[in-house]
DSSP file (Angstrom, degrees, kcal/mol; ACC not computed):
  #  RESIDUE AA STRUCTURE BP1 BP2  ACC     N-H-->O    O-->H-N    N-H-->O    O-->H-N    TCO  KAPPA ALPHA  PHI   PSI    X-CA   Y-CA   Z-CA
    1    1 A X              0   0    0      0, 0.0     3,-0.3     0, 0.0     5,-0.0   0.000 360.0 360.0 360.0 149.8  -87.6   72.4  181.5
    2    2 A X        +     0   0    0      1,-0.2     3,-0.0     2,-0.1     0, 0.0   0.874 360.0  58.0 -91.9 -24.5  -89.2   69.8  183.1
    3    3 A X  S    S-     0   0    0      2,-0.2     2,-1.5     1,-0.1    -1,-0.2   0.448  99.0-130.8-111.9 -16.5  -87.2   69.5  186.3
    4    4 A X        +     0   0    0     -3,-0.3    -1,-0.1     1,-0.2     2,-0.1  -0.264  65.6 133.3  90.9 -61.2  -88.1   73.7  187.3
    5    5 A X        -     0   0    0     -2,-1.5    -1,-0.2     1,-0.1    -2,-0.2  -0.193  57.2-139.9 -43.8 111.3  -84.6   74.1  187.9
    6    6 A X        -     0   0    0      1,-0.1     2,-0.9    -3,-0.1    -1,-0.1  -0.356  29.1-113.9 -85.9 139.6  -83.0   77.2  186.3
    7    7 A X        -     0   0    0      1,-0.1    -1,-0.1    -2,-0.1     0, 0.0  -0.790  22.9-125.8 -92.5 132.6  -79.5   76.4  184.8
    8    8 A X        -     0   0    0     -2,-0.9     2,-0.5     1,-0.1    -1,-0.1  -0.001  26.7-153.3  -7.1 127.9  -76.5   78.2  186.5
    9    9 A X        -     0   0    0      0, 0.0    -1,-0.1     0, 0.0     0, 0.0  -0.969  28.0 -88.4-132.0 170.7  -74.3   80.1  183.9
   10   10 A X        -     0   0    0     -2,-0.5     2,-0.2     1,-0.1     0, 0.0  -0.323  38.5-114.3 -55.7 156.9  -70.7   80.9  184.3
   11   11 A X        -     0   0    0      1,-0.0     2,-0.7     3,-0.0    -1,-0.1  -0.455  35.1-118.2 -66.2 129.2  -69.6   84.0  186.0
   12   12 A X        -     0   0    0     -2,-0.2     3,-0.1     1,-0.1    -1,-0.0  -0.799  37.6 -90.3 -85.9 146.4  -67.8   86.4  183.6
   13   13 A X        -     0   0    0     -2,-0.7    -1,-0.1     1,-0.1     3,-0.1  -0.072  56.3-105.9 -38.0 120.3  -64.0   87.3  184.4
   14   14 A X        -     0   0    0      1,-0.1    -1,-0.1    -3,-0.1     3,-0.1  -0.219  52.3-104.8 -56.3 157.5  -64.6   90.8  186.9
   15   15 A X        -     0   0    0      1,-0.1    -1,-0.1    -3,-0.1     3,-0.0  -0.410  48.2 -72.1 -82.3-174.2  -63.5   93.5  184.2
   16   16 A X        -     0   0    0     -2,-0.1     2,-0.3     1,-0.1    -1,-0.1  -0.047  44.3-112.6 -59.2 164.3  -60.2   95.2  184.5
   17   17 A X        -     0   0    0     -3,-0.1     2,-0.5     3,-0.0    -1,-0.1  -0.832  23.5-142.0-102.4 161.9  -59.3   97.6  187.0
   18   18 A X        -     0   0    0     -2,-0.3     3,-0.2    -3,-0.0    -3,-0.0  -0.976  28.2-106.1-134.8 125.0  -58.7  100.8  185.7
   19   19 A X        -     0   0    0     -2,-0.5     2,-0.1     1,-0.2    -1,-0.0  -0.149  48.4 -79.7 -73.0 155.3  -55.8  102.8  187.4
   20   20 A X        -     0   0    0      1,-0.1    -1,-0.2     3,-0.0     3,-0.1  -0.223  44.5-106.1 -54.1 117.6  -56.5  105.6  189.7
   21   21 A X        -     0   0    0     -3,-0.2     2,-0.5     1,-0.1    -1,-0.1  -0.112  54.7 -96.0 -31.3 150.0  -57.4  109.3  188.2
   22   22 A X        -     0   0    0      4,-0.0     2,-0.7     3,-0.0    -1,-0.1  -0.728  35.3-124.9 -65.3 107.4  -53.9  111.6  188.9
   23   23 A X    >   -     0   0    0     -2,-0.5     3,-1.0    -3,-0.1     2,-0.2  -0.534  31.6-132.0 -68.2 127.3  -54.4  113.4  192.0
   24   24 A X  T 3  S+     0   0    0     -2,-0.7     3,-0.1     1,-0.2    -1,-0.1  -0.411  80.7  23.1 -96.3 143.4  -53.8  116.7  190.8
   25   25 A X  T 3  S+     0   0    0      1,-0.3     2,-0.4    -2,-0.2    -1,-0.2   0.772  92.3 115.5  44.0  36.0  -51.4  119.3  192.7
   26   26 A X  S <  S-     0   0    0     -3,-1.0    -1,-0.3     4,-0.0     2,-0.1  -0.820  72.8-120.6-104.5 145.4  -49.7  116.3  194.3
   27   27 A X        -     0   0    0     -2,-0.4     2,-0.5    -3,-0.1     0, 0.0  -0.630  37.0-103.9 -99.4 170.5  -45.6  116.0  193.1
   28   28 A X  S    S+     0   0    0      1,-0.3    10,-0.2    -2,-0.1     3,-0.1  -0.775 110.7  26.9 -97.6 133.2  -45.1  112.7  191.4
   29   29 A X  S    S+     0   0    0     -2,-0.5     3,-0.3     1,-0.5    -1,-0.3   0.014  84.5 115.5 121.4 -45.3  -43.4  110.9  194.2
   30   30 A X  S    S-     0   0    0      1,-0.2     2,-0.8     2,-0.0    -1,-0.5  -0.507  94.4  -1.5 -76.8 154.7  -44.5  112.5  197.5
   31   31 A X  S    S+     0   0    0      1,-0.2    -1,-0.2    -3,-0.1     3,-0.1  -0.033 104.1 121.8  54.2 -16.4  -46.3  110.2  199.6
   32   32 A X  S    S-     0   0    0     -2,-0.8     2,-0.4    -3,-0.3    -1,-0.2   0.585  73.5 -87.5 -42.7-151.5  -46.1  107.5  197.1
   33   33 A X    >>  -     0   0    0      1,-0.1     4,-1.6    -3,-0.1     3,-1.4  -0.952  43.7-102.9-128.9 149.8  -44.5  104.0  198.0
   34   34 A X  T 34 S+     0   0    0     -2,-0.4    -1,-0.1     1,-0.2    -2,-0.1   0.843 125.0  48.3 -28.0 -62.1  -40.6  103.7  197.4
   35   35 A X  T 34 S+     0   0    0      1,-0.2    -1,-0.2    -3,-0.1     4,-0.1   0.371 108.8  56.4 -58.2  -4.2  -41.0  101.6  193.9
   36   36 A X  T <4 S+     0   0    0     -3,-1.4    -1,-0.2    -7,-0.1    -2,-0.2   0.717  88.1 115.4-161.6 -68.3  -43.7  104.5  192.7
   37   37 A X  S  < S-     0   0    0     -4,-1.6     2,-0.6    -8,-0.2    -8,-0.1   0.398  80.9-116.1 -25.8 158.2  -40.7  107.1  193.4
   38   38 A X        -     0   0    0    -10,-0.2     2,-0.3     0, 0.0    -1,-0.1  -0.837  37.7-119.7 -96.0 136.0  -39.4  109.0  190.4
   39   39 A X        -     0   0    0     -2,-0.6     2,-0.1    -3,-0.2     3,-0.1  -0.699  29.6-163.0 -92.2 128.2  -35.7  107.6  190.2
   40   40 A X        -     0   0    0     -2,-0.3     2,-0.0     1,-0.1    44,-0.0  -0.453  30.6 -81.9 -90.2-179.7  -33.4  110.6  190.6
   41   41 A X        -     0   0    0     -2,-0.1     2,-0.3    47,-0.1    47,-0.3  -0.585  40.9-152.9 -63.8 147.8  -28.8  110.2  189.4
   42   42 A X    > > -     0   0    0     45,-0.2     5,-0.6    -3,-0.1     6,-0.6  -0.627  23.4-112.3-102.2 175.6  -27.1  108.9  191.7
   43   43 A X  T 3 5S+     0   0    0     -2,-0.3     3,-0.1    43,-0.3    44,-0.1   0.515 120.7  55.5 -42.8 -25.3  -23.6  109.7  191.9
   44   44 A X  T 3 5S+     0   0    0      1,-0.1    -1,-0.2     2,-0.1    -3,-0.0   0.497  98.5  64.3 -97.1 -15.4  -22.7  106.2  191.0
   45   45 A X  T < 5S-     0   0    0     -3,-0.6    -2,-0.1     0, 0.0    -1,-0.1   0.322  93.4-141.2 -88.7  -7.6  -25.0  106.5  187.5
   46   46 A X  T   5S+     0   0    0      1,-0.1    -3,-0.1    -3,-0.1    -2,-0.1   0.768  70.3 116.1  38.6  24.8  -22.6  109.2  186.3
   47   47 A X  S   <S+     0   0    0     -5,-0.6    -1,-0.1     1,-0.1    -4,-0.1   0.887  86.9  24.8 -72.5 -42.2  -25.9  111.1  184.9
   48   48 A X  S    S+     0   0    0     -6,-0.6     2,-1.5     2,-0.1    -1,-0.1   0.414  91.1 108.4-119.3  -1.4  -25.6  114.2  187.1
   49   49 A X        -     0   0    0     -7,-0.2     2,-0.2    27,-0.0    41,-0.1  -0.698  53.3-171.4-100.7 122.0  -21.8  114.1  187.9
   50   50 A X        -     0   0    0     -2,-1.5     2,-0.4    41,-0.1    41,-0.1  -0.584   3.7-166.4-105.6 138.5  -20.7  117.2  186.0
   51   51 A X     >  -     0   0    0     -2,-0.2     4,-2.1     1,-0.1    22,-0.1  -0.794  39.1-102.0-123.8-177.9  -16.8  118.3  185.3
   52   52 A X  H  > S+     0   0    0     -2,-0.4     4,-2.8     2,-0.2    -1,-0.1   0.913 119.3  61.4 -46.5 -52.1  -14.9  121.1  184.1
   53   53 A X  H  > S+     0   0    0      2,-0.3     4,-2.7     1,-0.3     5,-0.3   0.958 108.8  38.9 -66.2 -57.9  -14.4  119.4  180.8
   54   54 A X  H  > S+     0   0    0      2,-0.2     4,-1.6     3,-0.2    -1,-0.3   0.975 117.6  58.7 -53.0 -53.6  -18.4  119.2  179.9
   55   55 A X  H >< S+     0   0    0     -4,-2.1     3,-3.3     1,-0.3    -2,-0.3   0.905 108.5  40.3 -57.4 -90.1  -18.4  122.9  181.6
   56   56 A X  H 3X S+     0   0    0     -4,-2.8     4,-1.9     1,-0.3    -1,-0.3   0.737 115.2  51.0 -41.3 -46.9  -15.9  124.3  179.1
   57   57 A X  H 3< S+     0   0    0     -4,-2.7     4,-0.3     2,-0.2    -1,-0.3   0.549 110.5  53.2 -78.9   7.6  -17.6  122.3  175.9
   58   58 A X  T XX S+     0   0    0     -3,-3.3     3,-2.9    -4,-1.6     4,-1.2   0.766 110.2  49.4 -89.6 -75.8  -21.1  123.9  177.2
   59   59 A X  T 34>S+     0   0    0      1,-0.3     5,-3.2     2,-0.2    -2,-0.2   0.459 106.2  47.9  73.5-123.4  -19.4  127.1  177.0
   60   60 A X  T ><5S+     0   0    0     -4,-1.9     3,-0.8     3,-0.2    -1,-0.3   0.611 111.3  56.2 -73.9 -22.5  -17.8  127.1  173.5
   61   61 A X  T <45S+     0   0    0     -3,-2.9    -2,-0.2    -4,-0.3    -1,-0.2   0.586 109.2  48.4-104.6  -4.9  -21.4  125.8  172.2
   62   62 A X  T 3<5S-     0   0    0     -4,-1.2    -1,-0.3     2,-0.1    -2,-0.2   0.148 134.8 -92.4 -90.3  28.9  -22.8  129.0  173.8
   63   63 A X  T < 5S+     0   0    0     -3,-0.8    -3,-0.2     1,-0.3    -2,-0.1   0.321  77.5 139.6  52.2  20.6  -20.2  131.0  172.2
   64   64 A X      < -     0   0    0     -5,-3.2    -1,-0.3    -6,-0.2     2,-0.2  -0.299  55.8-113.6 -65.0 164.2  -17.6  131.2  174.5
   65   65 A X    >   -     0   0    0      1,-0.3     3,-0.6    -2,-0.1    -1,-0.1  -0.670  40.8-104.8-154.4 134.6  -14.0  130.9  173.6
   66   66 A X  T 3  S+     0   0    0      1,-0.3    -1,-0.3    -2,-0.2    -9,-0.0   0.335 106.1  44.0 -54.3-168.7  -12.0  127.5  174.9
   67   67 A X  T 3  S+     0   0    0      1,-0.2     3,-0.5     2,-0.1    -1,-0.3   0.595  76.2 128.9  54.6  25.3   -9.5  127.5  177.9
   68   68 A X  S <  S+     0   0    0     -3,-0.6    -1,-0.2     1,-0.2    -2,-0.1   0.983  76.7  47.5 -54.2 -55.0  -12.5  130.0  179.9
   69   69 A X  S >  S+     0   0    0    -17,-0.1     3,-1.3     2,-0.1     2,-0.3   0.524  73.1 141.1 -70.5  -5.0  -12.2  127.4  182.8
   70   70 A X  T 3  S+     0   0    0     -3,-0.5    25,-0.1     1,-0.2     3,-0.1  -0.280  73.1  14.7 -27.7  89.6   -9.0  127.1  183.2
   71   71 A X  T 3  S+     0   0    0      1,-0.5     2,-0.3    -2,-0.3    -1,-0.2   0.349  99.6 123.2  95.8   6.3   -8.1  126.9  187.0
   72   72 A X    <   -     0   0    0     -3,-1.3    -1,-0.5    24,-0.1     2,-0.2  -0.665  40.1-175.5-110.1 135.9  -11.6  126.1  187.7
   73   73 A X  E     -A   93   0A   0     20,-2.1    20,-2.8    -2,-0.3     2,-0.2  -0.908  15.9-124.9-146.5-175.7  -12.7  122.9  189.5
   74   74 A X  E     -A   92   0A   0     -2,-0.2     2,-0.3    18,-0.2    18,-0.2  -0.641   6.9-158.6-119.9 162.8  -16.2  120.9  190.6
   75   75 A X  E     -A   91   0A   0     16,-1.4    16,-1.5    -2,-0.2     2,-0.3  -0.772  10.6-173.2-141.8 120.1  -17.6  119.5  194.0
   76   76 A X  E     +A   90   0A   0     14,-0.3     2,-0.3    -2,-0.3    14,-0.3  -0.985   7.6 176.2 -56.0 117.4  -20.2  116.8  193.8
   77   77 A X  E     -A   89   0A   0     12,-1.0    12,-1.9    -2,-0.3    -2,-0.1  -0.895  30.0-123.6-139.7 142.7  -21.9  115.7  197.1
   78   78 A X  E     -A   88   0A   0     -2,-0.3     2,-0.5    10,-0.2    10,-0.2  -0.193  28.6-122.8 -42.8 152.9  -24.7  113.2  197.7
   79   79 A X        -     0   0    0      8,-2.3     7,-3.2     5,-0.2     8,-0.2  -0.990  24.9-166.3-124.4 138.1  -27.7  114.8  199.6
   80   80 A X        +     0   0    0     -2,-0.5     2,-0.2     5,-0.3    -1,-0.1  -0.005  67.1  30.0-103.7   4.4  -28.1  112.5  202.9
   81   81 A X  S >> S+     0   0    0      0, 0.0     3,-1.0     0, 0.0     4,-0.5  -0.967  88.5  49.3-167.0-179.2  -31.6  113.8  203.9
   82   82 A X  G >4 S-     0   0    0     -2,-0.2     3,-0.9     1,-0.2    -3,-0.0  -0.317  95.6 -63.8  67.9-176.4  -35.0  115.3  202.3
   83   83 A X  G 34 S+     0   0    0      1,-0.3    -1,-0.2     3,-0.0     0, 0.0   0.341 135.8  55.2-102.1   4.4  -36.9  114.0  199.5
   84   84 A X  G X4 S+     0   0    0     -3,-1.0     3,-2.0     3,-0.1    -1,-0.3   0.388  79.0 141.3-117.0   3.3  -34.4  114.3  197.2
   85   85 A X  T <<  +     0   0    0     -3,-0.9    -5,-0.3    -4,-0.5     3,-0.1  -0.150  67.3  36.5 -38.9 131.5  -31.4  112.1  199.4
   86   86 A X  T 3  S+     0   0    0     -7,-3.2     2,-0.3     1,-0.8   -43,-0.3   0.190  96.0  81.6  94.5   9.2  -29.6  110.2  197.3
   87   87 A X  S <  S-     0   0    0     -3,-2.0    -8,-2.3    -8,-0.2    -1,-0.8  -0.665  70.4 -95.8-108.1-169.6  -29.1  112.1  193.9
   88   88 A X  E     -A   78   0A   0     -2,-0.3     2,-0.3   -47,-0.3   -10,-0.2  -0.937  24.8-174.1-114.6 128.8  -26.7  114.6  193.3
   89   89 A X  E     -A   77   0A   0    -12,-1.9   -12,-1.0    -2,-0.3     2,-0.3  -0.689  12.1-161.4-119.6 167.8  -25.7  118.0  193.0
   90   90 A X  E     -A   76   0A   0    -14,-0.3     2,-0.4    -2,-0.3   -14,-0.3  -0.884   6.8-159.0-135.0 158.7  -22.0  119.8  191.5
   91   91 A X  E     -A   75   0A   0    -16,-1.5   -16,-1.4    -2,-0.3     2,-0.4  -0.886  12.9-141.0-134.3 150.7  -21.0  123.3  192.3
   92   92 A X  E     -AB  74 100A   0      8,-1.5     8,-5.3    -2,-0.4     2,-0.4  -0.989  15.6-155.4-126.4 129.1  -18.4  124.8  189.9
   93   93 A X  E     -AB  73  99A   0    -20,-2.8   -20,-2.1    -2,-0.4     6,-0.1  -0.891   7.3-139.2-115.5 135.0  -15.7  127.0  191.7
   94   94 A X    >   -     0   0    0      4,-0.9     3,-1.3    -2,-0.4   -21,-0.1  -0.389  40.6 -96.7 -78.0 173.0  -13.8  129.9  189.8
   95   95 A X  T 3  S+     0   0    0      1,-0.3     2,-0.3     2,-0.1    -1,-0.1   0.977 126.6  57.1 -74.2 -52.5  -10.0  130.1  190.7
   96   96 A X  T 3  S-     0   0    0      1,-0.2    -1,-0.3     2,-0.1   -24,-0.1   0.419 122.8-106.7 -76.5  22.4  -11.0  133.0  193.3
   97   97 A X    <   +     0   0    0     -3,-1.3     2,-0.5    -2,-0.3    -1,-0.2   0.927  67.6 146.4  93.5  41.3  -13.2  130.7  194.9
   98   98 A X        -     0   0    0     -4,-0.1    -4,-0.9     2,-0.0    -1,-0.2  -0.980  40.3-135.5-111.4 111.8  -16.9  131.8  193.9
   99   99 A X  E     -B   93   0A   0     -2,-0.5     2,-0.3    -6,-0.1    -6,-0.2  -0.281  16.0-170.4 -82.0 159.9  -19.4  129.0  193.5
  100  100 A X  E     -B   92   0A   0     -8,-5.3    -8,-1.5     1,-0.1     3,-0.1  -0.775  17.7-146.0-119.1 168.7  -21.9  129.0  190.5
  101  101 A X  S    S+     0   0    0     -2,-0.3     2,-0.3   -10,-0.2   -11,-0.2   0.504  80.7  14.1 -98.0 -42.8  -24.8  126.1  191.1
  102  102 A X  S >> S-     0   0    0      1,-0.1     3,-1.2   -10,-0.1     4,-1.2  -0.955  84.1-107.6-146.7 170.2  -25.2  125.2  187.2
  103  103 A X  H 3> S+     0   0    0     -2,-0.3     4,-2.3     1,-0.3     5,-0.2   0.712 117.9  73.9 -79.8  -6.3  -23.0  126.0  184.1
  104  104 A X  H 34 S+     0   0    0      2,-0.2     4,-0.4     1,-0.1    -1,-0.3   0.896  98.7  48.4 -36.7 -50.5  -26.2  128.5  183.3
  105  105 A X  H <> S+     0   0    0     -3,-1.2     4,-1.5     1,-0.2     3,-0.5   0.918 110.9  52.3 -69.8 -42.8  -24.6  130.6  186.2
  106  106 A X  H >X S+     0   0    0     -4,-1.2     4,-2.3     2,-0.2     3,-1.0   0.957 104.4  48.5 -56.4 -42.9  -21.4  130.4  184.7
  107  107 A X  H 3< S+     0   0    0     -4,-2.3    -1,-0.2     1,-0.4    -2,-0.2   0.584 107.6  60.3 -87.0   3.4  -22.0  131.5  181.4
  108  108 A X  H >4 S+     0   0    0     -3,-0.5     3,-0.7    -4,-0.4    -1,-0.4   0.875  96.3  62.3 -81.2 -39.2  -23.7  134.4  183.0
  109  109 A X  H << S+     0   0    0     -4,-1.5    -2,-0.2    -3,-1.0    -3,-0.2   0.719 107.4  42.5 -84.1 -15.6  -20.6  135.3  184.6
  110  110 A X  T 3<        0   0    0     -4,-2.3    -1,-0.3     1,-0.1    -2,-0.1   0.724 360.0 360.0-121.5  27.3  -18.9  135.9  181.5
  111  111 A X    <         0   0    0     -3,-0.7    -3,-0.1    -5,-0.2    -1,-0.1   0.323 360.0 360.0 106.8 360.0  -21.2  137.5  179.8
């Protein structure tokens, strides 16, 4: 060139950014940021809120015989604290009053 002067060239576009390796023995969700969070049911999503009725047709598809639950009812509560506030859990009560935690525990109690 006659002028000496070396020409400029464009700048390439930076490459992508490449998301962060998985920190490994971390739960997905602890320490994260709210939006990051694994979305649990709510109570209002009707995912997790379980009745008698579902409890009797799990049940009969494990071979159990209809009308088992009869007299049998549910409690579904929000959890208000911890990392899991704001889903939902059900308890299934027999008529004498003995909670099972999931209809696995029921269909253990009758064998």
């Amino acid at each position: 060139r006659a002028s000496g002067r070396s020409r400029k060239r464009p700048l390439a576009p930076p490459p992508p950014q490449a998301a962060p390796p998985p920190q490994l023995g971390k739960r997905p969700g602890v320490g994260a940021p709210a939006a990051a969070a694994v979305k649990r049911p709510r109570l209002s999503d009707g995912l997790a809120c379980r009745s008698v009725g579902g409890l009797s047709e799990y049940l009969v598809s494990c071979g159990g015989r209809e009308g088992l639950v009869d007299g049998w009812y549910t409690r579904t509560e929000v959890r208000q604290a911890g990392s899991t506030a704001g889903s939902c859990y059900t308890y299934f009560f027999s008529p004498a009053g003995k909670r099972f935690r999931s209809r696995v525990e029921v269909a253990r109690h009758f064998g």
